[in-house]
Each structure stands twice: as C-alpha cells, then as structure tokens.
C-alpha positions as CSV (number, residue, x, y, z in Angstrom):
1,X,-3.1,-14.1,-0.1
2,X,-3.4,-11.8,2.9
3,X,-3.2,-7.9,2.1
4,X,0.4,-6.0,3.2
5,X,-0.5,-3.6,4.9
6,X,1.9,-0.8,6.1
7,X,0.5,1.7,9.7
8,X,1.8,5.3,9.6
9,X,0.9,7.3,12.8
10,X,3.5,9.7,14.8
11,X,1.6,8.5,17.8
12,X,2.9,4.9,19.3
13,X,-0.3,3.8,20.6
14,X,-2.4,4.8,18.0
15,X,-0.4,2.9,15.4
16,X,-0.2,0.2,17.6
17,X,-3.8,0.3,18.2
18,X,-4.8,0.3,14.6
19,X,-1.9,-2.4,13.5
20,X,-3.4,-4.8,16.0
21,X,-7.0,-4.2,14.4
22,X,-5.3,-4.7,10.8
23,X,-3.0,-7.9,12.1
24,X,-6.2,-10.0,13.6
25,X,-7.6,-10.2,10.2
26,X,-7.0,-13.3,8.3
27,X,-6.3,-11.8,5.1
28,X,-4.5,-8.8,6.4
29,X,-0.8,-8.9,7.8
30,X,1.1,-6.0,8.8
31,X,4.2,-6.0,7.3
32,X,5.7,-2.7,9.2
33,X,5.0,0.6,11.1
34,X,6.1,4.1,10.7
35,X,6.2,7.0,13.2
36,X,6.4,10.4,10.4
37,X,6.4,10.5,6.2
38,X,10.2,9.7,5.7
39,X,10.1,6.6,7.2
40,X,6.5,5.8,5.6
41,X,8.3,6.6,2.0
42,X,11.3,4.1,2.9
43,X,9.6,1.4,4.2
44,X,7.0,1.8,1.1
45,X,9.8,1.1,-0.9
46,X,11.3,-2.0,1.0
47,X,8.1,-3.6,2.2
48,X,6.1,-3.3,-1.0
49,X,2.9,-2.9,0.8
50,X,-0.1,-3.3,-0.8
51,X,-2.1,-0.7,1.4
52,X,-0.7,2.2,3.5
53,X,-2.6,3.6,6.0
54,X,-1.5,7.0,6.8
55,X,-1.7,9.7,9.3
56,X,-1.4,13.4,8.2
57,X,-0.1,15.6,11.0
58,X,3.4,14.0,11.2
59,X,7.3,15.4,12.1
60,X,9.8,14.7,9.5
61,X,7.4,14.7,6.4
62,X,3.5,15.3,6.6
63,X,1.5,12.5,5.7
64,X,0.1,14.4,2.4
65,X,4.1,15.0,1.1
66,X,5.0,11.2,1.8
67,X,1.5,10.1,-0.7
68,X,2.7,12.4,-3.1
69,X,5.8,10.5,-2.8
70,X,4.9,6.9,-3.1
71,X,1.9,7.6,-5.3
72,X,4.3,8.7,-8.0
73,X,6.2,5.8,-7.8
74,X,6.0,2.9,-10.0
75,X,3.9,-0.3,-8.4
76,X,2.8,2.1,-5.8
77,X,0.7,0.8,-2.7
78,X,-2.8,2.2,-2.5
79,X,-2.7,5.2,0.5
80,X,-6.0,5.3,2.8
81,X,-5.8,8.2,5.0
82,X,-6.8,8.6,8.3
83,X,-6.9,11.2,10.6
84,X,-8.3,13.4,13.5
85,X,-9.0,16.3,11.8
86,X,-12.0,16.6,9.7
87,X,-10.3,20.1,7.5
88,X,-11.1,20.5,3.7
89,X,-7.1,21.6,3.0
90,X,-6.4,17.9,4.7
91,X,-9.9,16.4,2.3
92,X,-8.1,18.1,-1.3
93,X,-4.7,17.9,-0.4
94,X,-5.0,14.0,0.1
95,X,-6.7,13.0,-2.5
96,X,-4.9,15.3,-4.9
97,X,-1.4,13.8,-3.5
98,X,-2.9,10.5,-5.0
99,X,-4.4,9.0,-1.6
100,X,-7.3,6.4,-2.6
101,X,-9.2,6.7,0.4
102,X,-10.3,9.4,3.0
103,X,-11.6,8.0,6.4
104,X,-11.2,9.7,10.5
105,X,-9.4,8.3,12.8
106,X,-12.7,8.0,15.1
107,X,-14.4,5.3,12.9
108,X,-15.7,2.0,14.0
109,X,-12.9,-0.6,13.4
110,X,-15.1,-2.7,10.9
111,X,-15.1,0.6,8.7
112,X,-11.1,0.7,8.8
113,X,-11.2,-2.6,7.6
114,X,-13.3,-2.3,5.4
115,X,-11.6,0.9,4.0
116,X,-8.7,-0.7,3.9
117,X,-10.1,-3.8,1.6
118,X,-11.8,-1.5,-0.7
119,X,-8.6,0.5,-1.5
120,X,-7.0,-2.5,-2.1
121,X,-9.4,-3.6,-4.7
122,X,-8.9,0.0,-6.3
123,X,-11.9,1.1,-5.2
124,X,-12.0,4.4,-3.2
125,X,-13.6,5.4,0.2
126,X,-14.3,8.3,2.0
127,X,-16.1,9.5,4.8
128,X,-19.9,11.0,4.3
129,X,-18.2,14.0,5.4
130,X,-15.5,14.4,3.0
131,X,-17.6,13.3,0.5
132,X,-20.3,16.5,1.3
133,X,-17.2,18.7,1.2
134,X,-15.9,17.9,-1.6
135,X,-19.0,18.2,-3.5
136,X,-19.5,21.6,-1.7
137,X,-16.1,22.7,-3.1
138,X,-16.8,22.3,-6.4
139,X,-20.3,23.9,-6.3
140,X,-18.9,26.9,-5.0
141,X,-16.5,27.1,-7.8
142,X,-17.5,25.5,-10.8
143,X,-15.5,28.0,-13.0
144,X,-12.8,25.7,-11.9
145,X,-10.7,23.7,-14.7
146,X,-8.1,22.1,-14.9
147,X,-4.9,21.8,-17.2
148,X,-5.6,20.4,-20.4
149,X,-9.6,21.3,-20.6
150,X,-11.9,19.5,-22.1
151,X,-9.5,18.4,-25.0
152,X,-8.2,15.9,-22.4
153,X,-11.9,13.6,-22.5
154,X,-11.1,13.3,-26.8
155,X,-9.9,9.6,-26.3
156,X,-12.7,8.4,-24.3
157,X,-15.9,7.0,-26.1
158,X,-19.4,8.3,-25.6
159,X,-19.9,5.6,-22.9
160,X,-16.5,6.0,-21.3
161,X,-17.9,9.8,-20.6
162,X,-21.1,8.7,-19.3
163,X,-19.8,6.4,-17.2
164,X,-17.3,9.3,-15.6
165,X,-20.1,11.7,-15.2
166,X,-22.0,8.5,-13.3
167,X,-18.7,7.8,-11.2
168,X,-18.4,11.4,-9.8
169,X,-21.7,11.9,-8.9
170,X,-21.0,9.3,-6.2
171,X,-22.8,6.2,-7.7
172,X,-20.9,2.5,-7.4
173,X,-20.8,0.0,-10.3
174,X,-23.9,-1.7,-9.8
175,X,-25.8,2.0,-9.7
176,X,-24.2,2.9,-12.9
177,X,-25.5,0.1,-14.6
178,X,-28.8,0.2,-13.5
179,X,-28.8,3.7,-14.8
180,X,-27.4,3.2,-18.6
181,X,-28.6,-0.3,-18.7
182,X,-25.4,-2.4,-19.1
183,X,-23.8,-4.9,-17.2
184,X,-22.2,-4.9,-13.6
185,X,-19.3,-6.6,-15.8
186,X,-19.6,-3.6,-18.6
187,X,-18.9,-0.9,-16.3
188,X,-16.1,-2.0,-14.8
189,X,-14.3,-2.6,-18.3
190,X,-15.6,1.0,-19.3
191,X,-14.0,2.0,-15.3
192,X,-10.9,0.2,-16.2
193,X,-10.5,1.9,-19.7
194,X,-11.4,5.0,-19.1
195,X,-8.8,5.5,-16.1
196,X,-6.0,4.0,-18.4
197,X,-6.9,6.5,-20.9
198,X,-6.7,9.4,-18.8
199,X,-3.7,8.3,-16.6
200,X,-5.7,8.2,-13.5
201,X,-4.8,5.7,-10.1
202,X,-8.0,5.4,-9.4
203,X,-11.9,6.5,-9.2
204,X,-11.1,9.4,-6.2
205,X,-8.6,10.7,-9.4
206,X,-11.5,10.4,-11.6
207,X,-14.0,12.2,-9.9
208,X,-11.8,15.8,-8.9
209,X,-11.0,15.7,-13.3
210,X,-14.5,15.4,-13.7
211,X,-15.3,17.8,-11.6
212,X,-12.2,20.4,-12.9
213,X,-13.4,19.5,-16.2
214,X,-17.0,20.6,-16.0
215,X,-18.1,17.4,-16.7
216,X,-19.7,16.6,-13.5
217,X,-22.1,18.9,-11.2
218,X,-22.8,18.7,-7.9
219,X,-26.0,16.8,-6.9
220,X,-26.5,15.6,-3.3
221,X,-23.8,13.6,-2.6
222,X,-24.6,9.2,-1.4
223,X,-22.1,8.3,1.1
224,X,-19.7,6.9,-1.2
225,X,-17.5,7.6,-4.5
C-alpha cells in the first residue's frame, strides 16, 4: 500500500515542488497540502496521513506547535521536518515536539524520500548536521536530567539498557548487534520493548532520555540515529 503523505510549507512552490517529488513515487501518494500549522493539525486529523512533512517557519501556527499537536494525538502520523534553517532551537525544539525526523530543505530529492520511508517505518533521520549538534548539546551540559531520573530506566532489563545506550550513540540495528552479539531480529524486539516501556514514539525520543538521563555520552557522532 502506498504511504499517505501529507506537505506542509507556507510557500506554494515549495510545497508544490516537494509534493510532486513525493507523488511520482509508486508507494507514496499525497493525500493533501497545507500552507501554515493550523491547517497541518486539521488536515492530520481528516486525512490520517501516515507521514507529514513539515516546514517550521509558518503564519498561523509554527510548524514545531502543530507536531506538538498531532504527536500527542492518538494514531498520530510520523512528522519529518524540513526546513531552511539549519538553528539548534529549530534541531531540539523538533524533536522534543515529537518530530521523527530532522532533514533541510536543500537535500537531494532521493534523501527526502528516503527520509520520508524511514520515518514511516519508525525509524528516525536526521541530517549529519543535526545529528553533530545535538551531540554537541549534550556534551556541553551533561549535568542535564530529566524528570523522573534514573528511577524511570527500573523496568527495562539489563539488555533493554544496553541496547538504549547503543541507540543514542548513533548506531542502527545491524551495528548494535554486531556489538552485543545478538540478532538483527533481537534488537529490534529489545528496540520495540524498550520504547513501549518508557512511553517513547520513537528512537529520536529515545536518544534525548538517554542523553537527559546520563545514560548515554557523547562520542563522535555517524551520520545517523
């Protein structure tokens, strides 16, 4: 079945441009377009998308109030973000709102697709450089926690926390498993669990309580999360 996909960009031929992209994909339709956040949050709700992919810098609503907004929702699309300016308030704010995905507007059109499929999956992307920022962030504070402390990890198993620790340091399933020595096919259970466990969307959410927990450090980041 093709993916839903729903473009949210205050600029007409932008959204245009990127819902023609989305639409010449066989398993990709786009099922509507929005111009600011309200109408994003409307049509989220109507269309049941399965991916959003939204602009920030909007009238009406910002595109970080409108994730916050259908994140919280039951059934909720995933939210990739894309946008023109490369800001760390725009990097936390997102992914904090719930977005699953961090790309700029200026990539290649093969990487909006394939942004767009990863999210879907429940995967995460971002870009290298939100990814080096994010890390930088937290290496410049690591006094930082978050509410609930440590306490909050208690129902995960031993493995549950190595695999988080794994996850936040950037490395996909496949590196994970290499590492500890399990299955491709163990990991994601212990993935799956462990997000259930904790309440989390997805592994974006995982990483930044890692991180606010102490439970990560920064090492040098790979391009992905």
């Amino acid at each position: 079945m093709s993916l839903k996909v729903l473009v949210v960009d205050d600029q007409g031929i932008v959204r245009a441009g990127f819902a023609a992209v989305i639409d010449a994909e066989d398993d990709m339709t786009v099922v509507g377009e929005a111009a600011d956040g309200a109408a994003a949050v409307r049509l989220a709700d109507e269309l049941s998308p399965d991916v959003v992919v939204m602009d920030v810098r909007m009238p009406e609503l910002d595109g970080i109030a409108a994730t916050r907004i259908i994140t919280g929702r039951e059934n909720a699309p995933r939210i990739l973000v894309l946008t023109t300016f490369d800001l760390d308030a725009y990097v936390f704010d997102a992914l904090r709102a719930g977005a699953s995905g961090f790309l700029l507007k200026d990539v290649h059109a093969s990487e909006l697709l394939h942004g767009v499929r990863v999210v879907a999956t429940g995967e995460s992307v971002l870009a290298p450089s939100a990814t080096r920022r994010l890390i930088s962030h937290y290496a410049s504070a690591p006094e930082r926690r978050t509410t609930g402390g440590p306490g909050r990890l208690d129902s995960l198993t031993a493995s549950q926390r190595n695999v988080l620790g794994l996850l936040a340091a950037g490395l996909n399933n496949a590196e994970i498993a290499e590492s500890l020595g399990i299955t491709v096919g163990t990991v994601k259970s212990h993935v799956n669990a462990l997000l259930r466990k904790l309440g989390l969307r997805d592994r974006v959410q995982a990483t930044i309580l890692a991180y606010d927990l102490g439970l990560a450090r920064p090492n040098p980041p790979g391009p992905h999360l």
